[in-house]
mmCIF file of the C-alpha atoms, coordinates in Angstrom:
data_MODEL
# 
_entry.id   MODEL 
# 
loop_
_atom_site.group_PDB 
_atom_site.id 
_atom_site.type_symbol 
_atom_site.label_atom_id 
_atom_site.label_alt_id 
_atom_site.label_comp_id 
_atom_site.label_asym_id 
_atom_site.label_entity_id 
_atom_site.label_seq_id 
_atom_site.pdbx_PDB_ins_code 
_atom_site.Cartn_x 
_atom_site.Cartn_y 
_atom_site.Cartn_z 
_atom_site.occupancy 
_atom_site.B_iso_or_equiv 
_atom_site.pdbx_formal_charge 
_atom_site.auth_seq_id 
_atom_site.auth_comp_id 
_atom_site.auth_asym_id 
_atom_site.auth_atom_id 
_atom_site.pdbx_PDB_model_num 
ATOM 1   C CA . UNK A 1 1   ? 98.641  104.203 103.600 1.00 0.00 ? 1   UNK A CA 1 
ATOM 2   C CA . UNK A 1 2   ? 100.350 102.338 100.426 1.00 0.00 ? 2   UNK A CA 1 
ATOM 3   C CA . UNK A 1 3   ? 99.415  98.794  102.135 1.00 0.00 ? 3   UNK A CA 1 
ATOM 4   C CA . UNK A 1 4   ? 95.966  100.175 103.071 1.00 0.00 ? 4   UNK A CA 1 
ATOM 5   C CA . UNK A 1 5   ? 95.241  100.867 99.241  1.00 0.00 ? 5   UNK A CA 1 
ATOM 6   C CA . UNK A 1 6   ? 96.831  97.790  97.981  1.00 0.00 ? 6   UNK A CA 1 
ATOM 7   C CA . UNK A 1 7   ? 94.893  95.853  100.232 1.00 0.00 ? 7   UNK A CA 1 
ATOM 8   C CA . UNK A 1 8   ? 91.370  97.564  99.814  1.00 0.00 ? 8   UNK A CA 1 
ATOM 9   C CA . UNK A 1 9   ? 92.268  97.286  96.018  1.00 0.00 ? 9   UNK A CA 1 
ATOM 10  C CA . UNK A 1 10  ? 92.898  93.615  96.041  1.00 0.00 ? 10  UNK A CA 1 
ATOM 11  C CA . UNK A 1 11  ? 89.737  93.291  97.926  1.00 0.00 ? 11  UNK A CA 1 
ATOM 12  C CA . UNK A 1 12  ? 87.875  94.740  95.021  1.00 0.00 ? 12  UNK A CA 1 
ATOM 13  C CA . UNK A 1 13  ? 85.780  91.179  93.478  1.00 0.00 ? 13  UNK A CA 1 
ATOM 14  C CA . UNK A 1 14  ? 86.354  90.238  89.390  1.00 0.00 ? 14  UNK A CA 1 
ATOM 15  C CA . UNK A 1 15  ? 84.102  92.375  87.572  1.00 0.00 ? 15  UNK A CA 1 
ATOM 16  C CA . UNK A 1 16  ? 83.046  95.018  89.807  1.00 0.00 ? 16  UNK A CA 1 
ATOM 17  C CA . UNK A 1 17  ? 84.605  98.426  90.009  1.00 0.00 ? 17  UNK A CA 1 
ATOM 18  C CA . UNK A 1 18  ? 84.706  101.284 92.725  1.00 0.00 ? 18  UNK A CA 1 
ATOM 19  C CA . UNK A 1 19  ? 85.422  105.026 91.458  1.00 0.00 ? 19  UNK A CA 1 
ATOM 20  C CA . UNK A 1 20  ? 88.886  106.490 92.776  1.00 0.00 ? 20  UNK A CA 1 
ATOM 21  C CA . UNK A 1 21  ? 86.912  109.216 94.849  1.00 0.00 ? 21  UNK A CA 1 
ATOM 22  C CA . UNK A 1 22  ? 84.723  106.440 97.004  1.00 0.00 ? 22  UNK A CA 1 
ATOM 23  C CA . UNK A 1 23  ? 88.057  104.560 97.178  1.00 0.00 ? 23  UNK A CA 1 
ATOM 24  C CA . UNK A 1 24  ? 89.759  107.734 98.472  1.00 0.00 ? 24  UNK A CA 1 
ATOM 25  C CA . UNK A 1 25  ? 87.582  108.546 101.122 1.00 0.00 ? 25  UNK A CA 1 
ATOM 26  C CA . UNK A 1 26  ? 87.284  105.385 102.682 1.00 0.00 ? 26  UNK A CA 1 
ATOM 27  C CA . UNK A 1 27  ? 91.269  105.544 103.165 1.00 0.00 ? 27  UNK A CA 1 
ATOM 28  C CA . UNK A 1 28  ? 90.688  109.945 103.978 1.00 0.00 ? 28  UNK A CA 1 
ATOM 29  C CA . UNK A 1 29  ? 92.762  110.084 101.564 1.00 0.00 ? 29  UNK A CA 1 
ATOM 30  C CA . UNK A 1 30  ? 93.112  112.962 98.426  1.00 0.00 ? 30  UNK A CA 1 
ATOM 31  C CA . UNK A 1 31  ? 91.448  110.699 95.356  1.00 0.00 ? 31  UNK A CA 1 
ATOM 32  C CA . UNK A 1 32  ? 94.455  112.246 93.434  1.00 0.00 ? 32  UNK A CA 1 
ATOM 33  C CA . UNK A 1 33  ? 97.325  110.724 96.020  1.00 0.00 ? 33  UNK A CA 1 
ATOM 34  C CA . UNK A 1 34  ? 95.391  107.108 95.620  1.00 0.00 ? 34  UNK A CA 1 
ATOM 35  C CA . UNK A 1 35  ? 95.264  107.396 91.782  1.00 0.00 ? 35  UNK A CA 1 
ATOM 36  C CA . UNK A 1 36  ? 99.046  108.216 92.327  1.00 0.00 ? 36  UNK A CA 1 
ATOM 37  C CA . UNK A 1 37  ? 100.234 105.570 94.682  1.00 0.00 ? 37  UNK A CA 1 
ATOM 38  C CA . UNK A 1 38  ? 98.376  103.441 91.870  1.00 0.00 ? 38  UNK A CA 1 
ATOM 39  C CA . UNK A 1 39  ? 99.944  104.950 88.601  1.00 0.00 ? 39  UNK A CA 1 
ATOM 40  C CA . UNK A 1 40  ? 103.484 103.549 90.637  1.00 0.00 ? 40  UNK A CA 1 
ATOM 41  C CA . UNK A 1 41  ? 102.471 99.995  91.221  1.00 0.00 ? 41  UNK A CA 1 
ATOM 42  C CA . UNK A 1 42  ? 105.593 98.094  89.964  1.00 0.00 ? 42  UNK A CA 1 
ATOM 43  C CA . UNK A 1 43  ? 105.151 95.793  86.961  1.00 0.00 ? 43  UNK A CA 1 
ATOM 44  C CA . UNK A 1 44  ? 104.741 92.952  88.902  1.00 0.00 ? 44  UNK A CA 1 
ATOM 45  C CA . UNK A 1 45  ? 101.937 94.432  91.682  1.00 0.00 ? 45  UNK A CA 1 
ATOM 46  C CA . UNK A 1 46  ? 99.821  95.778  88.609  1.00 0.00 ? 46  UNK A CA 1 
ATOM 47  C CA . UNK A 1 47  ? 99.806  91.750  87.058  1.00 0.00 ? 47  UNK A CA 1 
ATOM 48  C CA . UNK A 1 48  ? 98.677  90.925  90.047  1.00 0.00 ? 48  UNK A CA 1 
ATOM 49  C CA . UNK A 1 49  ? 96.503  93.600  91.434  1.00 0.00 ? 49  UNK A CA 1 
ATOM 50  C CA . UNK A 1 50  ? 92.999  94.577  90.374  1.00 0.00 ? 50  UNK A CA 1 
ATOM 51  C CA . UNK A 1 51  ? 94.227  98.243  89.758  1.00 0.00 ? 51  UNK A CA 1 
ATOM 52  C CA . UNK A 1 52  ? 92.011  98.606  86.701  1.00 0.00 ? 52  UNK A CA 1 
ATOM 53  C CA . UNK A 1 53  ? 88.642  98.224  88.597  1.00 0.00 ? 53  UNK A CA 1 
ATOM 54  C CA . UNK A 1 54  ? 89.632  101.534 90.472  1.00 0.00 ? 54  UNK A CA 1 
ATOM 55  C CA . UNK A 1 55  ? 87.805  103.960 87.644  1.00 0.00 ? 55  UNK A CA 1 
ATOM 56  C CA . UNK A 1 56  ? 87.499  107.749 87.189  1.00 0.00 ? 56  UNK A CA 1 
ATOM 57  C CA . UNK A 1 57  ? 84.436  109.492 88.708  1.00 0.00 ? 57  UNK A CA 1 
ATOM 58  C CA . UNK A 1 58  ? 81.279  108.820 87.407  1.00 0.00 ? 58  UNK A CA 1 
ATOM 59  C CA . UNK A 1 59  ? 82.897  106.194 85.290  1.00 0.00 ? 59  UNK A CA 1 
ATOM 60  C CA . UNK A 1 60  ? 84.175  108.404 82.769  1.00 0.00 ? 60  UNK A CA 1 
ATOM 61  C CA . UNK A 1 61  ? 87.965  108.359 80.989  1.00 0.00 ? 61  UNK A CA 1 
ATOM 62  C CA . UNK A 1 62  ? 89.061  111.735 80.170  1.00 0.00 ? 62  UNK A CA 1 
ATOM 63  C CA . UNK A 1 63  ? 88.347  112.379 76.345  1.00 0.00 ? 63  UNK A CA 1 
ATOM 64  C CA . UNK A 1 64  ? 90.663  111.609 73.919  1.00 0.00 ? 64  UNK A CA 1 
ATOM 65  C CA . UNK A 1 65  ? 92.740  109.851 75.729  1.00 0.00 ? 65  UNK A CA 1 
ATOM 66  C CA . UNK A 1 66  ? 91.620  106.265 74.290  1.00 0.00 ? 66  UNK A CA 1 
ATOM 67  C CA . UNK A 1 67  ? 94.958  106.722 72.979  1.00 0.00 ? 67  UNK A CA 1 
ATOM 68  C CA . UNK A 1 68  ? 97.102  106.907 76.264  1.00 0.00 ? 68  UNK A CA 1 
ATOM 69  C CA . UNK A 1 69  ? 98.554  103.021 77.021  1.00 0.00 ? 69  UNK A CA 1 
ATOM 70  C CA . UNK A 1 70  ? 97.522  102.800 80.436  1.00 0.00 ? 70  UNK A CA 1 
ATOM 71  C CA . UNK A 1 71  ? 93.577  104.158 79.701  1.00 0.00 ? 71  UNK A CA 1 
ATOM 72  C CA . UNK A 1 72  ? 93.209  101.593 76.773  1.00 0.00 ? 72  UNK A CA 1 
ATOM 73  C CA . UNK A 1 73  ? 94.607  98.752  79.082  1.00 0.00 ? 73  UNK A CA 1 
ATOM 74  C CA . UNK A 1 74  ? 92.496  99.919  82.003  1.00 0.00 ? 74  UNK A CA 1 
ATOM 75  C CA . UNK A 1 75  ? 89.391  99.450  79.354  1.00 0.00 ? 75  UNK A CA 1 
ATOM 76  C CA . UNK A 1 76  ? 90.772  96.448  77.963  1.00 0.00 ? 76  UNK A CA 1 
ATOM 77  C CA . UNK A 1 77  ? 90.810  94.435  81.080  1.00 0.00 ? 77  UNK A CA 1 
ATOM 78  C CA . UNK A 1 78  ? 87.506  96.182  82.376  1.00 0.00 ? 78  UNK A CA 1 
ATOM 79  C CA . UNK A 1 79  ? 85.725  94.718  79.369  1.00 0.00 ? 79  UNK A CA 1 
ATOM 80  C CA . UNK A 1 80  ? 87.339  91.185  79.353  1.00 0.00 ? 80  UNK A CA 1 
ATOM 81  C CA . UNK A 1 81  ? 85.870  91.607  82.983  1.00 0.00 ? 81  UNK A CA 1 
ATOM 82  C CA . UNK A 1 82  ? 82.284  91.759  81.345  1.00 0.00 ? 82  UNK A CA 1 
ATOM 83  C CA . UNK A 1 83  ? 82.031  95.593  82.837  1.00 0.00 ? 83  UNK A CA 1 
ATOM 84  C CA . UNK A 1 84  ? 79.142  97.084  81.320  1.00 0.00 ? 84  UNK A CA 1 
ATOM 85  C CA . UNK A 1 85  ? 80.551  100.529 79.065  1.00 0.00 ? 85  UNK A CA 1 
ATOM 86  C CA . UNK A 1 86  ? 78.069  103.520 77.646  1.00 0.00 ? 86  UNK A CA 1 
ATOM 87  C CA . UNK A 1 87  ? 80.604  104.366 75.375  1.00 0.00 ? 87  UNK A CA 1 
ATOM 88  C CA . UNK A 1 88  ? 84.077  103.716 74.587  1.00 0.00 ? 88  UNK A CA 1 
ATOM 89  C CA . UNK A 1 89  ? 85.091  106.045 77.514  1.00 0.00 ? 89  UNK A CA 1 
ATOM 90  C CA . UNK A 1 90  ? 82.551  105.243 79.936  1.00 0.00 ? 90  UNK A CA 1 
ATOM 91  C CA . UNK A 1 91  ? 81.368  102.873 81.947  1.00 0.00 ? 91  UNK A CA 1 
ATOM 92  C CA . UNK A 1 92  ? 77.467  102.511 82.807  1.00 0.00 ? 92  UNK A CA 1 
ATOM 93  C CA . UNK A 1 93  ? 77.385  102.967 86.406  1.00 0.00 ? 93  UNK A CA 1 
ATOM 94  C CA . UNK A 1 94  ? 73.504  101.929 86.890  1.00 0.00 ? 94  UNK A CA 1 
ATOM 95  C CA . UNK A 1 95  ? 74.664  98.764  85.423  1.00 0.00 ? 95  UNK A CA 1 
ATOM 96  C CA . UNK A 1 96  ? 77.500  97.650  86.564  1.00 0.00 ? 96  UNK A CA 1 
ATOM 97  C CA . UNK A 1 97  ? 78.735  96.031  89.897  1.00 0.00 ? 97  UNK A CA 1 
ATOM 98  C CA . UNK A 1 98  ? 79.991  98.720  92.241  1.00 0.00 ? 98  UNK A CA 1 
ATOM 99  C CA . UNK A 1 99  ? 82.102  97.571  94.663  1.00 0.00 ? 99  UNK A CA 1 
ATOM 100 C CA . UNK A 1 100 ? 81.849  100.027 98.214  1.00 0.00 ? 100 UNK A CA 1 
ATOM 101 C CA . UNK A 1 101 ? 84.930  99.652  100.511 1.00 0.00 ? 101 UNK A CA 1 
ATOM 102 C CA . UNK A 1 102 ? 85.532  99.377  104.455 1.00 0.00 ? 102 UNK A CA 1 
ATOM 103 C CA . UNK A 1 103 ? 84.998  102.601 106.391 1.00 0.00 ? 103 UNK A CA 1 
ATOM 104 C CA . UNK A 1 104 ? 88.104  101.097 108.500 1.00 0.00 ? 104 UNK A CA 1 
ATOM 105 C CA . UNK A 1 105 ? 90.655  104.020 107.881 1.00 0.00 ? 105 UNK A CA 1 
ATOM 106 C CA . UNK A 1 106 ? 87.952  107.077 107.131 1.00 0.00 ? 106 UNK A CA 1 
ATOM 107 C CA . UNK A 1 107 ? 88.956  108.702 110.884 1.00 0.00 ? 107 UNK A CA 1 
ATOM 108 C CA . UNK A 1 108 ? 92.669  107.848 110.471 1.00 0.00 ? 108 UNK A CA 1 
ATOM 109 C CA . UNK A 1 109 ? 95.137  110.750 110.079 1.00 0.00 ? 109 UNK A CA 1 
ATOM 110 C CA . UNK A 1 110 ? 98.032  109.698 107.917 1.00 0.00 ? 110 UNK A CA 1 
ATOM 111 C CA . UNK A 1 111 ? 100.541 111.926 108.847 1.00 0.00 ? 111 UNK A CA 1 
ATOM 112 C CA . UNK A 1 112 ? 100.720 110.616 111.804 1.00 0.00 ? 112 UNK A CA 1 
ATOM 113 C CA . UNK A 1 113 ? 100.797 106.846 111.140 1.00 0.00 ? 113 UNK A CA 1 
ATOM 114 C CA . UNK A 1 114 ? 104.910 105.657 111.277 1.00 0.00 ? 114 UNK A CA 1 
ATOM 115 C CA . UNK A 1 115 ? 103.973 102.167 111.191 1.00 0.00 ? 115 UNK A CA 1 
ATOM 116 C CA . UNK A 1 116 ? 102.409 102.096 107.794 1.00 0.00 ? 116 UNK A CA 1 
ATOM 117 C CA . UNK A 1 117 ? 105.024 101.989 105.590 1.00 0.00 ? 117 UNK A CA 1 
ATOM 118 C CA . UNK A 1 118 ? 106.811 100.175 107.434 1.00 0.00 ? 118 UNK A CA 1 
# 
């Protein structure tokens, strides 16, 4: 399931974003367990990997939070990426480029995979 996000993650283009939930779903995954497999990317993975294009539901960062390292980062890089923002905590879904992942894994049952992780 780890490789399955990382990959649909890297998959994600420059620019466009996809909210944790869609992300989620397409994996039939909880949106919580992606956001968490996420939050543990090692330092090196997270250079690499688009993680910050994977955004909160309707494209809004919880309040107050502008504070928290990994939010400001996450809307740092979003709007070096030209991602079109609201407000300082949100970005403007009717404007920007949503990116809608592979149904490939929506029927797959996780707890049964042994391979994955592998």
């Amino acid at each position: 399931m780890r490789r399955a996000l990382v990959s649909h993650v890297g998959d994600i283009p420059r620019g466009a974003v996809v909210e944790g939930a869609v992300l989620a779903a397409s994996l039939n995954i909880p949106a919580r367990h992606a956001a968490y497999i996420l939050s543990q990317l090692a330092e090196e993975e997270a250079r690499f990997l688009g993680w910050f294009r994977v955004i909160p539901k309707k494209g809004h960062f919880p309040n107050g939070r502008l504070d928290h390292p990994r939010i400001a980062r996450q809307i740092a890089l979003l709007r070096q990426e030209g991602v079109p923002f609201l407000d300082p905590m949100r970005v403007d879904l009717g404007r920007a480029t949503l990116w809608h992942p592979p149904d490939t894994y929506r029927n797959r049952i996780w707890a049964d995979a042994e391979d994955d992780e592998a």
